[in-house]
N, C-alpha and C positions, 0 to 999 in steps of 0.2 A: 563434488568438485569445487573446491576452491578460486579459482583461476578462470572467471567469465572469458576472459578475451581466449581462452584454448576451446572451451565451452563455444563459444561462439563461432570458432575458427570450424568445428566441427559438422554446427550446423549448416553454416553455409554451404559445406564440403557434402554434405548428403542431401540437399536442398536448396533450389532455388528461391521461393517460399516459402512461408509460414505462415503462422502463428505460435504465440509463446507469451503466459501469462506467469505470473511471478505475485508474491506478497511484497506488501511494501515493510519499510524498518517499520511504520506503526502496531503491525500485526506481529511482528517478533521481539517490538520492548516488550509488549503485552505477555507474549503466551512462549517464546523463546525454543523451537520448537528446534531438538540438538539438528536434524537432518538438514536444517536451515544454516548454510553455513555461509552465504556471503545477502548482505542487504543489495538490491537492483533499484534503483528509478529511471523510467525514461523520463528525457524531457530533451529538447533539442536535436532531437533526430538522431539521440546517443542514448544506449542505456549505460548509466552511469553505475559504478561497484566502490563496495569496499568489502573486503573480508571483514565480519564479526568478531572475531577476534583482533583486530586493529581497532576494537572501543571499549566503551565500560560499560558494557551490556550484562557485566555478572554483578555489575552491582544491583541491581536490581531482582535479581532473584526471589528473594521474599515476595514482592510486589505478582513475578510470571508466575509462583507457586498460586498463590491466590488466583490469580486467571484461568490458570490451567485447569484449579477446580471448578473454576466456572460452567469451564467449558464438559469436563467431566459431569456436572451436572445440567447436562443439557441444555444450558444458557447458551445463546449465541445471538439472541437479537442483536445486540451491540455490534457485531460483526454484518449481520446482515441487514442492519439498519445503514451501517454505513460502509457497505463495500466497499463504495469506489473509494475511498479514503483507504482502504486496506490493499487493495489489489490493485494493480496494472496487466494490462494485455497491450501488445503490439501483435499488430501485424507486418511485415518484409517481406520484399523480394528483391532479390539478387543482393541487398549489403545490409548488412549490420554493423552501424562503429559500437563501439565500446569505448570506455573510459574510465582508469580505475579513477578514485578521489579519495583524498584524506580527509574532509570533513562531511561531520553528519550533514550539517545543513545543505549540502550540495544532492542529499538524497531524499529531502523533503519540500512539501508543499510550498510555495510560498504562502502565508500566511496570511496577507491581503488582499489573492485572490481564489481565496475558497468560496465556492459557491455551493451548494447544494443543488443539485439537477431533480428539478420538481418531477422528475418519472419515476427517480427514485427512492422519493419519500414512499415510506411503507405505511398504505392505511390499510388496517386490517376488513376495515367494512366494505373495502374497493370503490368507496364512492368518489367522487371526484370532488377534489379543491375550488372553490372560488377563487380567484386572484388572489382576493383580498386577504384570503386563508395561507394563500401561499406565501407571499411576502409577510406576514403577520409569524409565520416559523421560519422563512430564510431568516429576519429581522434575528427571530431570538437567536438560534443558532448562531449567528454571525457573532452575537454579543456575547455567547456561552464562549467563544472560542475564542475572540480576544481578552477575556478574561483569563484565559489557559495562561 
């Protein structure tokens, strides 16, 4: 379905309640997955749309072909290293607005306040961070990403 705000009209209609978790546009420049047909962000107490097809996400193609094999080869840290940068979940009850948007930036992070949630960092030894270890990778990461 195309059409979040009928989507949405729906759920309300069969639900007081919820939950409802979605990919963000980062994870479909990436891997462009066809069942994926409209980009979602919450932010403001709205989740925000635009159909896929209202961008130049086929230019990229080359680029999701390569990803996809990534993933076809069982790569995915990069995804699970950094989910929340990938995915959203809300939870509602009783409303949900919606809001289509014509531009992409209206369905991404802003870029000055990305933080990295120290639970989330993936140490595969499960030992735990010093501070000082923590802010020593927020640091780089912040700087890997203003460089983007």
């Amino acid at each position: 379905m195309d059409d979040v705000d009928k989507f949405v009209s729906e759920i309300k209609r069969v639900g007081k309640k919820g939950y409802f978790e979605f990919p963000l546009i980062y994870y479909d420049f990436l891997y462009n997955f066809p069942e994926h047909q409209v980009f979602l962000y919450y932010k403001d107490e709205t989740i925000k749309w635009m159909r896929k097809e209202d961008t130049n996400i086929a230019d990229f193609k080359e680029i999701q072909l390569f990803f996809n094999k990534t993933l076809q080869l069982k790569y995915s840290s990069l995804i699970e290293d950094l989910c929340f940068f990938f995915f959203q979940g809300i939870e509602w009850t009783d409303n949900i607005k919606t809001e289509r948007v014509k531009s992409i930036k209206d369905l991404c992070h802003d870029i000055n306040e990305i933080v990295i949630p120290v639970k989330q960092i993936n140490i595969s030894s499960k030992k735990i961070l010093d501070v000082s270890l923590k802010n020593k990778i927020k640091s780089k990461l912040i700087h890997l990403i203003n460089k983007m």
